[in-house]
N, C-alpha and C positions, 0 to 999 in steps of 0.2 A: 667769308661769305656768310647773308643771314640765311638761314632756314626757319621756314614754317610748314608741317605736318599738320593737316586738318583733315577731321572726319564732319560727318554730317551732325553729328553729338559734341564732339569736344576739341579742340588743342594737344596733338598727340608730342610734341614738338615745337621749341621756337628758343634760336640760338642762335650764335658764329659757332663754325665749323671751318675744318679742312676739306671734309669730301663726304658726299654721299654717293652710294651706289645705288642703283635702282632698276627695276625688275620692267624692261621696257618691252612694249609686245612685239618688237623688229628682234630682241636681244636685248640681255645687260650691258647697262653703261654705266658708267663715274661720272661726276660732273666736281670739275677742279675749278679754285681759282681762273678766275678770265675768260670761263669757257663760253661758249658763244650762245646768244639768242638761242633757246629752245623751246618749244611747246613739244610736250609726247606724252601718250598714252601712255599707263601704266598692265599690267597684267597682275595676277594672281603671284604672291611672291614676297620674298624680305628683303624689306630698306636696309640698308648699310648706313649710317652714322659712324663719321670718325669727329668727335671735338679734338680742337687744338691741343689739348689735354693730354692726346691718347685715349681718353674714353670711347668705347664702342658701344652704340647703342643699335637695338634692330627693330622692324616693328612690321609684324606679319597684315599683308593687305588682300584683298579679294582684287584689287582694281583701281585705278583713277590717272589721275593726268596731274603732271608738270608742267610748270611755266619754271624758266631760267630766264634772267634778265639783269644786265648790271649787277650781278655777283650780288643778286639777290633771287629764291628758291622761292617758291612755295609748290604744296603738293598735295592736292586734295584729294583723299582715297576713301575706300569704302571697304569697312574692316568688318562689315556684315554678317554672323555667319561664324567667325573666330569667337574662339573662347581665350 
């Protein structure tokens, strides 16, 4: 899967990946290979990063929203506020 992490300032992310986790305002969810059509809002919270690698990245958000689509990510947040 590709992933992209975007803020209003910069490229916080952009890769293949195994899975990310994500801080959604129903509840946490993963999104895996093949997972279906989504659009969600994001909450206040840390992304999960796993590269194929095993590398784990995290990235603390105030907010934003996902699109999943053909086993391609993007996720606009707003990290506002973080130091």
């Amino acid at each position: 899967m590709y992933l992209e992490i975007i803020t209003p300032e910069k490229k916080l992310f952009a890769g293949e990946i195994e899975l990310v986790k994500l801080p959604g305002t129903g509840g946490s969810f993963e999104v895996l290979m093949n997972h279906a059509a989504t659009i969600s809002t994001l909450m206040a919270g840390k992304i999960k990063v796993k590269e194929f690698n095993g590398k784990l990245s995290y990235f603390d958000i105030q907010g934003g929203v996902v699109e999943v689509v053909n086993n391609s990510i993007i996720i606009l947040v707003d990290t506002a506020g973080l130091v």
